[in-house]
C-alpha positions as CSV (number, residue, x, y, z in Angstrom):
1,X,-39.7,32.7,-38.0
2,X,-40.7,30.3,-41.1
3,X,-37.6,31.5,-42.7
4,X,-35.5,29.8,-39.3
5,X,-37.8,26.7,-39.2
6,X,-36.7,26.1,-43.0
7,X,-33.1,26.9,-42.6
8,X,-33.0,24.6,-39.5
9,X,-34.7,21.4,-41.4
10,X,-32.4,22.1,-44.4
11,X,-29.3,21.8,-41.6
12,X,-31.0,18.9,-40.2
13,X,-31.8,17.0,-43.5
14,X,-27.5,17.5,-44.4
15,X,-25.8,17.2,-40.9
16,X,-28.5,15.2,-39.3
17,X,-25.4,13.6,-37.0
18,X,-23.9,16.4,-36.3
19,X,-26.8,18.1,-35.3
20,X,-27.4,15.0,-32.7
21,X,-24.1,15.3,-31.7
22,X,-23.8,19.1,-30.9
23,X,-26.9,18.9,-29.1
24,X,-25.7,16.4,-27.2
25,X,-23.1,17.4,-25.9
26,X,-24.4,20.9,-24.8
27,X,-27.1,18.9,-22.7
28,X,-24.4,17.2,-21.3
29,X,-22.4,20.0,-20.5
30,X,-25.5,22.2,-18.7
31,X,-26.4,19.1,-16.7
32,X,-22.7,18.9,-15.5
33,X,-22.9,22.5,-14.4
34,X,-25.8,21.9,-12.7
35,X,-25.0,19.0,-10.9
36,X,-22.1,20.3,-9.7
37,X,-24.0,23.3,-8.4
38,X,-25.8,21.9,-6.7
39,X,-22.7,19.4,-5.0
40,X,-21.0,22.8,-4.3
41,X,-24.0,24.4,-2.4
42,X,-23.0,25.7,0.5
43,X,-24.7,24.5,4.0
44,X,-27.2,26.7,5.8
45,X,-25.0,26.8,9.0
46,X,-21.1,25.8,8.6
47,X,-19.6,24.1,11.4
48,X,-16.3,26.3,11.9
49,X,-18.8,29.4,11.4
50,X,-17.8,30.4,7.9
51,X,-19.2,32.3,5.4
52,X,-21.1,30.5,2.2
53,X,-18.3,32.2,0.2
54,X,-15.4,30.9,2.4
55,X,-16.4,27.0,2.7
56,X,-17.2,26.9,-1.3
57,X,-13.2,28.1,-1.8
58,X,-12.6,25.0,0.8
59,X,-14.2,22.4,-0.7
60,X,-13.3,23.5,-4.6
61,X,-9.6,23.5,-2.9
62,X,-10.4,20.3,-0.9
63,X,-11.4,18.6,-4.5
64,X,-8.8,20.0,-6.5
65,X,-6.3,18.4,-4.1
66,X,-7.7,15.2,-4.4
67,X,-7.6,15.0,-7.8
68,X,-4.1,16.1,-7.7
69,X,-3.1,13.5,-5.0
70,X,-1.8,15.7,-2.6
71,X,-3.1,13.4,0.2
72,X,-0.9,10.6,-0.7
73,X,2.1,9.5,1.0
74,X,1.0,12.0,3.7
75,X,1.2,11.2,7.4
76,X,-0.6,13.7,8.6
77,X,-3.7,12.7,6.2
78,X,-3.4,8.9,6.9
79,X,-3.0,9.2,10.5
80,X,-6.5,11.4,10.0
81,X,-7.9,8.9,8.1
82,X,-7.1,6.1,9.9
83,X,-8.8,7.8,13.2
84,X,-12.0,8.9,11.6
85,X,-12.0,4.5,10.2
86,X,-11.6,3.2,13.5
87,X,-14.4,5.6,15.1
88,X,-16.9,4.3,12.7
89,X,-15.7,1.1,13.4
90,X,-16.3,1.7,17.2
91,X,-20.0,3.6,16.3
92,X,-20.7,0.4,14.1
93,X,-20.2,-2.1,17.0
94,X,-23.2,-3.4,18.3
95,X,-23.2,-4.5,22.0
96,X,-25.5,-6.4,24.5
97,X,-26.0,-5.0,27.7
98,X,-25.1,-7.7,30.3
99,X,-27.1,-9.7,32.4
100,X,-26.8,-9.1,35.9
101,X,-24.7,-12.7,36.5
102,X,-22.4,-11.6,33.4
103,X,-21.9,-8.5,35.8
104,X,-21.4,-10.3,38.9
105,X,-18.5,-12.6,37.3
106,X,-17.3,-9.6,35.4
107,X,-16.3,-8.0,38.6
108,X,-15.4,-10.9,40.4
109,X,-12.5,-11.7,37.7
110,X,-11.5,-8.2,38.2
111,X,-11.5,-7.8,41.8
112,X,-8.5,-6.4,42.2
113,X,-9.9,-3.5,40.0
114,X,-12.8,-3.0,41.3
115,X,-12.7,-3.7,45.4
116,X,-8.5,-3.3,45.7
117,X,-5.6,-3.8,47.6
118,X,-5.9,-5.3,50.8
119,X,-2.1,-6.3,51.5
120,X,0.5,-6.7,48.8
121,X,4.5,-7.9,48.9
122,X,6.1,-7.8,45.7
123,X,10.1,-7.0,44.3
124,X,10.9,-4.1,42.7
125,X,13.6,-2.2,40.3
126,X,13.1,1.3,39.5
127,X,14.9,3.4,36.7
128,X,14.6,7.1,37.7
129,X,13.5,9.1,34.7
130,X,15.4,12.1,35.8
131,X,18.4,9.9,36.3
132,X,18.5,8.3,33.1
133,X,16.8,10.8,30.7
134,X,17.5,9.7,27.1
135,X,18.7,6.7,28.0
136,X,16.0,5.4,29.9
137,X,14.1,3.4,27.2
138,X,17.3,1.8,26.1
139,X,18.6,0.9,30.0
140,X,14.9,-0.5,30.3
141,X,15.5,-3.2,27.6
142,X,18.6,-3.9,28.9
143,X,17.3,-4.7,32.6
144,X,14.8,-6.4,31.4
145,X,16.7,-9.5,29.6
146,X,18.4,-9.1,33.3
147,X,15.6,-9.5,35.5
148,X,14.6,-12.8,33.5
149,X,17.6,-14.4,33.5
150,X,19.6,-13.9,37.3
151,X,18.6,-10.4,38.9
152,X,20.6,-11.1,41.4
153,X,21.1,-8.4,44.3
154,X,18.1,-6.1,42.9
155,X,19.6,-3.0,45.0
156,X,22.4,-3.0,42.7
157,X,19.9,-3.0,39.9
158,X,16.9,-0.2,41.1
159,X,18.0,3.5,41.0
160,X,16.5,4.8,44.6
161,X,12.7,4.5,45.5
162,X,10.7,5.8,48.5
163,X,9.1,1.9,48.1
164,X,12.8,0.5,47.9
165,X,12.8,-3.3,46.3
166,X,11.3,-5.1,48.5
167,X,8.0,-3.5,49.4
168,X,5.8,-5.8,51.8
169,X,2.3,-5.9,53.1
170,X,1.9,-2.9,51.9
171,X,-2.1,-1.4,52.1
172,X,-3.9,0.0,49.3
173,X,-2.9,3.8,50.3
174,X,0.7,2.8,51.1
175,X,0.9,1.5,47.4
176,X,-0.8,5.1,46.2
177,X,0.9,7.2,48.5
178,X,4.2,5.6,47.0
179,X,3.6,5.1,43.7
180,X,0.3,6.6,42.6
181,X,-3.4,5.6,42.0
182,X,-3.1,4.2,38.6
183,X,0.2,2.1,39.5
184,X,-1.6,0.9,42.3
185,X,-4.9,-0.6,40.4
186,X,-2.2,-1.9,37.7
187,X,-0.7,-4.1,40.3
188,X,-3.8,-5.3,41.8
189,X,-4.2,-7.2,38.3
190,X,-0.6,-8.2,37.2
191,X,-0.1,-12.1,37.4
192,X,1.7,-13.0,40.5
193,X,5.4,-15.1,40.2
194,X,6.6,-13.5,37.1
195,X,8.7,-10.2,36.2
196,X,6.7,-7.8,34.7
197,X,7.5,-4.3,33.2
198,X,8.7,-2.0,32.0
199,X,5.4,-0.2,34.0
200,X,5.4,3.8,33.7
201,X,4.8,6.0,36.2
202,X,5.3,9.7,36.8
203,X,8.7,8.8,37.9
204,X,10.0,6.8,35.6
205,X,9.7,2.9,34.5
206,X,9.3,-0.4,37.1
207,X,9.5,-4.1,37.5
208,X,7.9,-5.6,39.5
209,X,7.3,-9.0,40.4
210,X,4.2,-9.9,42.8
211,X,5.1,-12.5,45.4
212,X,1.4,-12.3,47.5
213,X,-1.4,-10.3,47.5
214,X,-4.8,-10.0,49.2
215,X,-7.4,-8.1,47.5
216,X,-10.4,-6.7,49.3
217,X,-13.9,-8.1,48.8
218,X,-16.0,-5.5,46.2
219,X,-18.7,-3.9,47.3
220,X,-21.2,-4.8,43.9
221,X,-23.5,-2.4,44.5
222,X,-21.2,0.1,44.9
223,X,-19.1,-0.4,41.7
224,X,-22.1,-1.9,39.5
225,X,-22.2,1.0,37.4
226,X,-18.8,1.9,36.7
227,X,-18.1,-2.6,36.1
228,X,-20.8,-2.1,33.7
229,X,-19.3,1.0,31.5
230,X,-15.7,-1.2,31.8
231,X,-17.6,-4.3,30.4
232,X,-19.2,-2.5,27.5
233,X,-16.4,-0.3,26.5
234,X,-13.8,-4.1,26.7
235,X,-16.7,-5.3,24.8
236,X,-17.0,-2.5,22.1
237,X,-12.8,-2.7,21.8
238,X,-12.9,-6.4,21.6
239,X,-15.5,-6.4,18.6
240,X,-13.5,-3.5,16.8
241,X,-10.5,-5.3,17.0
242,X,-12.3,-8.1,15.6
243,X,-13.3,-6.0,12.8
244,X,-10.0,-4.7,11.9
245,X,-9.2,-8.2,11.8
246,X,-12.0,-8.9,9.0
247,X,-10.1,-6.2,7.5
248,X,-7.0,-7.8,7.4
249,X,-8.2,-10.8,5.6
250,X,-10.3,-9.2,3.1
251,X,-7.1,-7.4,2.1
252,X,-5.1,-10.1,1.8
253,X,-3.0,-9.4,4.8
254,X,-0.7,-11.6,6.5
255,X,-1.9,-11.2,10.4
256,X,1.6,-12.4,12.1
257,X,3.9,-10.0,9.6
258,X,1.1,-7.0,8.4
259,X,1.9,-7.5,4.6
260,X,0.3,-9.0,1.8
């Protein structure tokens, strides 16, 4: 044992550097390996039910790709990505509950959602999606620049309806029955005067432009609860949006084009 003590202090006393050096880097190199042990621990209870051996091949294949780049230029990844952003995005947002007048005002701005048709007369074009299969988007865009410049005779225009083109004082169930629930609460809040569309339905795509509508009175009580989810979940999109839009401008971003 004396015999090693002197042999080391004669190595010391002529590679003093070295010595530091060596010793360095095997400190180094054991700490690595434990550090990455430990970052490679499997957890207690995997959340597709694998084995400890089976997610420590994922995440050592995970890494390695990462380091490769193998995620880059991928749709697949960014479209993944950019999901799993905006939800903490939404999860981040932080929103008041409103006040019972905020409620009130909500709903009565949205009446038409929330209490419904009572009569409604509007003009309407309808391209038949069975009719017009691949070319529907295209024949869309093309009635469209139509509609706001001379429509003229619109039966000429509409492929055939069970509502026709002139639909009138129609009642809430007459709009369902003819062109389904969610049509029908869409056109209790489109602006009146105007052309709008193209508006999907099962059927295919509309136009439609309101000419008068009565909406029945909501029932507040009844539809308090459901106005209030609607309110915070407008509320939470609205402040995400606003977010993104933060975003934007720490990046450099030109809002109107989407490039730098």
């Amino acid at each position: 044992m004396q015999r090693f003590l002197d042999a080391l202090s004669r190595l010391q006393q002529r590679h003093a550097l070295l010595l530091f050096l060596g010793l360095g880097a095997l400190l180094f190199a054991v700490d690595g390996l434990r550090q990455r042990g430990e970052s490679l621990t499997p957890p207690t209870a995997s959340a597709e039910g694998q084995t400890a051996e089976q997610w420590l091949e994922d995440e050592v294949l995970y890494r390695e790709a990462i380091a490769r780049g193998l995620g880059e230029g991928d749709l697949i990844v960014r479209r993944r990505l950019v999901q799993k952003m905006r939800l903490l995005l939404e999860t981040g947002v932080d929103v008041a509950e409103p006040s019972d007048r905020q409620l009130r005002d909500w709903v009565g701005v949205h009446a038409g959602r929330y209490g419904g048709l009572e009569r409604l007369s509007f003009e309407h074009v309808f391209l038949s999606r069975g009719l017009r299969d691949a070319h529907l988007a295209s024949d869309a865009a093309a009635l469209g620049a139509v509609l706001q410049a001379d429509p003229g005779d619109l039966d000429k225009l509409s492929d055939p309806h069970p509502g026709g083109t002139h639909p009138a004082a129609l009642s809430q169930r007459d709009v369902e029955r003819m062109f389904g629930t969610p049509f029908s609460m869409l056109l209790a809040e489109l602006p009146q005067g105007q052309w709008q569309g193209p508006l999907p339905s099962a059927m295919g795509l509309h136009f439609v432009r309101i000419r008068d509508r009565r909406l029945a009175q909501p029932d507040y009580a009844a539809v308090r609860e459901r106005a209030q989810r609607d309110y915070l979940l407008e509320r939470r999109a609205e402040e995400t949006r606003l977010a993104v839009q933060q975003l934007k401008t720490r990046y450099g971003l030109d809002t109107g084009r989407g490039t730098p």
